[in-house]
N, C-alpha and C positions, 0 to 999 in steps of 0.2 A: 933203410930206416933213417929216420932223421937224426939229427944231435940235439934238435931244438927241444927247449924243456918247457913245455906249460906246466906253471906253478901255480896250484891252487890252493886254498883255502883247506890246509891242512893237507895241501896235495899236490904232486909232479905228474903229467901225464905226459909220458912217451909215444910218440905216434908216430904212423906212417903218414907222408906227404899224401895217400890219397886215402886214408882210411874216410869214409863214409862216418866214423862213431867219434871225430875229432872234434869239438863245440861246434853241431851243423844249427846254424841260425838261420830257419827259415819260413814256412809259413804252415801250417793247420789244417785242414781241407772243412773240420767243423766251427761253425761259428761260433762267437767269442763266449767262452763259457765266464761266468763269476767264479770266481779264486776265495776257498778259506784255506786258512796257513796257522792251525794250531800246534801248539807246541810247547808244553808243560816245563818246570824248569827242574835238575838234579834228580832226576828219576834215572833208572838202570835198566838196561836192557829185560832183566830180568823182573821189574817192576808190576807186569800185565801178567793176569791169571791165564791169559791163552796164551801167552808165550813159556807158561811153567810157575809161576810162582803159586805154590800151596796156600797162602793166607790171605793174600788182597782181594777184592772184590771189583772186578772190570768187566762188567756186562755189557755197555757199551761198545768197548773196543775188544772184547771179544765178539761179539757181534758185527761190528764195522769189518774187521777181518775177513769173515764170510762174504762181505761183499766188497772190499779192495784188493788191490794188487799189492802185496806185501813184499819191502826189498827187506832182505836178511844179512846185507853185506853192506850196509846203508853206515857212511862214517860222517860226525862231527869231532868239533875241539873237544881237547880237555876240561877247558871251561866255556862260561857261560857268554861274554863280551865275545871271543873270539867268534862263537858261533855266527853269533849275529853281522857280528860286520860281514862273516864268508856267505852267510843267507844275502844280506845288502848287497853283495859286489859280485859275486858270482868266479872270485879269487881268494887267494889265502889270506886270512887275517894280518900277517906279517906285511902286508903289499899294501891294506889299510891303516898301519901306523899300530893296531891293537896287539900290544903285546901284556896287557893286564888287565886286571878288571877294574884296579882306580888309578890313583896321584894321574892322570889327562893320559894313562898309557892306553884307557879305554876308548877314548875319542877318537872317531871313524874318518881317518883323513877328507878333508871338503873337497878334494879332488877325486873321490870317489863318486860314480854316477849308482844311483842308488837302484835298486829294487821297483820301488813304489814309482820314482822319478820314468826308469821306462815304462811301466805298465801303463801312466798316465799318457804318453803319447802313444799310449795305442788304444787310447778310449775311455779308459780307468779312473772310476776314481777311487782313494784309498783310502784305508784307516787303518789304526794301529789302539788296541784296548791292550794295556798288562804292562809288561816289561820292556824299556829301549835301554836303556843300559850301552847307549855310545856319547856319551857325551852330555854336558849338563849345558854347558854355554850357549847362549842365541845362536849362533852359526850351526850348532852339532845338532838341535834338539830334534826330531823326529817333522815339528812341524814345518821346517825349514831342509826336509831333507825330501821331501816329495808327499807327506803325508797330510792328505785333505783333514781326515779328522784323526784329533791325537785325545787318547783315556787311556791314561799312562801313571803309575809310580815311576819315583825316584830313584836311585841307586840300583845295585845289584839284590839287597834279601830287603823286604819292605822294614823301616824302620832299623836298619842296622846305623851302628851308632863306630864301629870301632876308626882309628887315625885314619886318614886318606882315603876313607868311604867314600865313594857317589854322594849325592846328596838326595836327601829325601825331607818329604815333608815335617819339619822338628818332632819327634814324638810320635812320631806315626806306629801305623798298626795295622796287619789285614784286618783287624774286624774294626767296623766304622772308621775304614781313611781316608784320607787328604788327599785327592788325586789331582792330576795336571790336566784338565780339559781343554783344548782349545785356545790354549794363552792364560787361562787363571785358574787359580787354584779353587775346587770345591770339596765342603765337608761332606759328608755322606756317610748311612745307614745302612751295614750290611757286614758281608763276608767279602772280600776282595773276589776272590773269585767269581762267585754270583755276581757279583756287579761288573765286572770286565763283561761276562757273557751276555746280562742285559743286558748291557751299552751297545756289545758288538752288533744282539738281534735286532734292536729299536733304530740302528744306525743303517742296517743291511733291510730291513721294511720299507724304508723311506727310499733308500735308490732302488730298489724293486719296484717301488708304484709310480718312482722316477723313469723306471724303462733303463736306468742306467747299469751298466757291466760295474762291478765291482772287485777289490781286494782287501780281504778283512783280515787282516793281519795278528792274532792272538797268543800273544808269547807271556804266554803266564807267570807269576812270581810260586804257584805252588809249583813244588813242593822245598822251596828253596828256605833255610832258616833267614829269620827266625822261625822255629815252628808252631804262630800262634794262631790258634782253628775253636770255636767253638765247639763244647764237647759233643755236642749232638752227633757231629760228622767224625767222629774217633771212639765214642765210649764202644762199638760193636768189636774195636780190635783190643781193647783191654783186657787182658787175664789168660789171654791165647798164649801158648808155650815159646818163650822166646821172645817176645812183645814186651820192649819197655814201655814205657808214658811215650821219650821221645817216637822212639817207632811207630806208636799207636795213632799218635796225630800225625806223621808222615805217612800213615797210610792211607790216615783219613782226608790228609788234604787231596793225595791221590783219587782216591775214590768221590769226591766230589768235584773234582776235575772233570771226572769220567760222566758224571753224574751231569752236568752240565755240557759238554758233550752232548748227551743224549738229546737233552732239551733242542741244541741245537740245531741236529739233525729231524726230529721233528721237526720242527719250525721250515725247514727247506723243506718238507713232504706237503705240511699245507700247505704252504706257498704254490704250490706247483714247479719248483723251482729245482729241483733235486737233480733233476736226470742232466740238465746241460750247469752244474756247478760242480767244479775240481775240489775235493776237499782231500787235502793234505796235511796227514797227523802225521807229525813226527815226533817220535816216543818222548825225546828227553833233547834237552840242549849241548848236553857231557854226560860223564859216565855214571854211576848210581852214587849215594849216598847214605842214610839210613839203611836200606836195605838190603845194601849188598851181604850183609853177612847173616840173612833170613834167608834168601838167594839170586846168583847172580850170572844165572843161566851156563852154567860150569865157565865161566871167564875170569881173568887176572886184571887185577886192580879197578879202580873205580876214578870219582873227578877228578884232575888232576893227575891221571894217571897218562902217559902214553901206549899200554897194554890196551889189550882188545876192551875189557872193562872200563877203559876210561872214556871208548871216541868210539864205538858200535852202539847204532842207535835205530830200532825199528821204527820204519817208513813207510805208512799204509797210503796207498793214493786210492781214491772211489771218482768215477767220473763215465758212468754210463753212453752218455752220446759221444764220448769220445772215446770208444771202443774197450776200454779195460773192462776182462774180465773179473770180477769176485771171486775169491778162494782162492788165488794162485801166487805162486812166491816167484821173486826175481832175485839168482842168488850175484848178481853180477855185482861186481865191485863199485861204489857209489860212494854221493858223499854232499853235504849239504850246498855244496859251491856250483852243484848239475842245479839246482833248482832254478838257478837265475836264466841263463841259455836253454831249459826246459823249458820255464813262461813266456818269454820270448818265441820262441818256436810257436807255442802252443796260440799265441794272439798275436801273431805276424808283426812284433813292434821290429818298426826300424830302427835299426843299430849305425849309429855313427863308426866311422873307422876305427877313433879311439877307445871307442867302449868295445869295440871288437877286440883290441885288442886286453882290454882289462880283464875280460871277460877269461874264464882259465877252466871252467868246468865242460861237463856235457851234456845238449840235451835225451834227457831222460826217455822221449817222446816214442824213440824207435820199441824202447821195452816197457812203455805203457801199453804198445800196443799188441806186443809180443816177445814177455820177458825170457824166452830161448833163442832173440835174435842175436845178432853178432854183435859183440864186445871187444873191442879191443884191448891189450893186456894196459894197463897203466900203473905207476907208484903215488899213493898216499901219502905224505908225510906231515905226522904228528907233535905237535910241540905245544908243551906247556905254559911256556915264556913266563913270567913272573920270577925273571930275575932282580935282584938289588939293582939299583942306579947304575949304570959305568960299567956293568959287568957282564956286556950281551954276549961278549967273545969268551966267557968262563964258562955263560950258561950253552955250550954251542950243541953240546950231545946231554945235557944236561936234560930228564925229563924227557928226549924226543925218540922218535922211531921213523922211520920207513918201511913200506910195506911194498907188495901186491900182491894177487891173487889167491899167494902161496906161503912166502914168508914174510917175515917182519923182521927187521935190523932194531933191536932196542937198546938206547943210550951207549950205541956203537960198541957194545958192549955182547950180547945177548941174540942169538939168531932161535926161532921159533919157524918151526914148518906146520905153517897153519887148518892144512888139512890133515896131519896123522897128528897136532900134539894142538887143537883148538883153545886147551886151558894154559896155552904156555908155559910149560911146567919143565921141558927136557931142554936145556942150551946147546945145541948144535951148532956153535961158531966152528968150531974147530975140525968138523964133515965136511966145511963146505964153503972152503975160501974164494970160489970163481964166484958164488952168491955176495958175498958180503964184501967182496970188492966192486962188483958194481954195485951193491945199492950204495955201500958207505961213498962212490965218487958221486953218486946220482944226487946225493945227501947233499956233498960237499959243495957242487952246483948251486943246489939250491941255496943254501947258506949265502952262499956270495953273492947270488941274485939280491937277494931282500934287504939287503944290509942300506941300499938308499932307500929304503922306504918307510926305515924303521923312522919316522919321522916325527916323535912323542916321549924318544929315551932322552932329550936332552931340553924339555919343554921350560922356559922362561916366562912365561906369560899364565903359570900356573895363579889363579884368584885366590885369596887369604881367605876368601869367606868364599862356600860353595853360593852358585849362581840361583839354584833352586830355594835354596835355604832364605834366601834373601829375598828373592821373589815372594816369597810365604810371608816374612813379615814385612815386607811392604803392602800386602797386600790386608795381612791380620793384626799387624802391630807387635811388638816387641825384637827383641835382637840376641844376637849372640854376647857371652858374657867370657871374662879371662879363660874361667876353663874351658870352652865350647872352643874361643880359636885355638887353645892349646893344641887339645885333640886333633884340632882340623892341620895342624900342622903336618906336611908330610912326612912321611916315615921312610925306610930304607926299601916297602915295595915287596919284600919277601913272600907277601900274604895277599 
């Protein structure tokens, strides 16, 4: 066995020098399918009526089910920034500088080769409709980071206003907002939702009659607060047992998530386009929210959590000419940093040496194509990060965990064996010290690895006035006033 440690994006894999299931980068024997990459935001494992939940309504994606390949051992971050930079890079968040969701902790190192960035040399061209949430400044923005077309909010929750937020359009709102098109700001008439998924369909028509491969990229702001929804799409969960107001509209932004979805996949059946296009739901970006305490598929803790509640996240893949069956579950251990070295694979992009080496996940490809193929054991590791300033060496087991297979190491504290106790509920440290000394060294590794990467705990060059914010009224007129930069003043980052 080796000692070398691939560290990824929420994760350590251990391998053997000849394992076959170590990041194999290489080519696809089917031609280049179109790529969609949906992916809703704070929803819970337990959030889908075909995964268990009694109240919500997911007809779509219990029907998708039926016909994807579903992973059930499928991990993202705690939160929501981290997710994304590990989607972008195809390594751990930590390794992209993102260790928070604001004050520039969110911003996706520019040394990072992106996502969108490979799939373009292998043909692609790409879009991004919803949530980017790495970064606000010219250098970070999404259209500067590989993406042909950008239909995007601001910040992390649309219109969140609290200290050291993202920045979004002043005053904004899911219903009729201010989105980032292209390089300028446009008003518009809707539901956020609805509108990301026109923009996505109207945007994926056009390189369809273009002939062109595409990657439509859709990382939604529902179900993220604020939670403001039109009652139309929430009055059906009002007065159900256990249903506040809040929950009602989280359910509903859900369900018209889902609702959209559907349109979507439509839309690829006329086209003729269904059978050779990859479409990739992945449940939630972190752990539940609202919901977890309606249910939360028997798991412990939710966003922000390090427990299985916080970073298990169902993975549905449909991609008919590329051999995956429907109806079939992959229970192998995964995690959103496979996705990068899985598209690669899957469209023969060539990888430079260095991005080979950035690159820390696995592709996926072997068990798209037969998810009882061979797996190699690997360790996950989970971390919250949203420490105060100064203080990365306090937060060190602070919030985090190590897993694989079988157990989880939590806040170095806490050992869970994942197969006889799944809700985490019986602390086994003390059974089983040969476990919890390797993972805790496995851990300790990793720590030390990351620590030059962390490259945004000590940021200088943080702007007085968010870059977006300012973009908008240059563009609409007016400006920030004493209280607005108050607010915008950074804070200690706890949040």
């Amino acid at each position: 066995m080796c000692t070398r440690m691939l560290l990824a994006a929420n994760v350590i894999q251990v391998c053997a020098e000849t394992s076959t299931n170590a990041a194999p980068v290489g080519h696809a024997s089917n031609s280049k399918p179109n790529i969609i990459l949906v992916m809703p935001d704070d929803l819970g494992y337990g959030d889908y009526a075909c995964l268990g939940n009694p109240l919500t309504h997911t007809p779509t994606i219990d029907s998708f089910r039926k016909q994807s390949l579903l992973f059930t051992q499928f991990h993202v971050s705690p939160t929501c920034s981290p997710t994304r930079a590990a989607l972008m890079s195809g390594r751990h968040e930590f390794k992209n500088g993102v260790t928070h969701t604001i004050l520039e902790r969110e911003r996706m190192s520019l040394k990072t080769f992106t996502l969108p960035q490979m799939l373009k040399s292998a043909g692609y061209t790409t879009g991004i409709f919803g949530k980017w949430h790495l970064g606000d400044e010219t250098a970070y923005r999404p259209e500067n980071r590989g993406f042909d077309e950008v239909y995007i909010h601001g910040g992390g929750g649309m219109g969140q206003t609290f200290p050291g937020s993202c920045g979004d359009a002043p005053g904004n709102s899911n219903i009729d907002p201010t989105l980032w098109h292209n390089g300028k700001f446009e008003k518009t008439t809707g539901y956020c939702t609805d509108l990301f998924f026109a923009q996505a369909i109207k945007w994926m028509d056009a390189r369809r009659a273009a002939k062109q491969p595409f990657f439509a990229y859709i990382p939604l702001n529902s179900s993220h607060h604020p939670l403001v929804v039109p009652e139309k799409y929430y009055q059906q969960y009002l007065g159900k047992p256990g249903i506040s107001e809040q929950v009602a509209k989280f359910f509903g932004m859900n369900e018209n998530v889902d609702t959209n979805f559907g349109a979507l996949l439509k839309q690829l059946k006329v086209w003729g386009i269904e059978n050779n296009t990859l479409v990739i739901y992945i449940g939630t970006d972190n752990g539940g929210t609202e919901g977890v305490n309606i249910f939360n598929a028997g798991m412990k803790g939710g966003k922000g959590s390090p427990n299985q509640g916080g970073t298990r996240a169902p993975a549905f893949f449909r991609w008919p000419a590329g051999g995956i069956q429907g109806g079939k579950e992959c229970a192998a251990l995964s995690a959103h940093l496979d996705i990068f070295p899985t598209l690669a694979e899957i469209t023969g992009a060539e990888l430079s040496d260095e991005v080979k080496r950035q690159v820390e996940g696995r592709s996926l490809l072997p068990l798209l194509k037969n998810p009882q193929a061979e797996w190699h054991e690997r360790l996950l590791v989970h971390h919250a990060g949203r420490w105060a300033k100064g203080n990365s060496e306090r937060a060190k087991y602070r919030a985090s965990a190590i897993q694989n297979s079988r157990f989880t190491l939590v806040n170095n504290k806490e050992l869970y064996d994942l197969k006889a106790d799944p809700g985490e509920q019986t602390n086994i440290i003390a059974e089983q010290p040969e476990v919890v000394a390797s993972l805790r060294a496995a851990y300790d590794r990793w720590w030390t690895d990351v620590q030059p990467f962390l490259v945004n705990e000590n940021v200088t060059d943080a702007p007085k006035i968010n870059p977006m914010k300012e973009l908008y009224w240059k563009q609409f007129g007016g400006g920030p006033d004493a209280r607005m930069l108050k607010r915008m003043k950074p804070d200690s980052g706890t949040e």
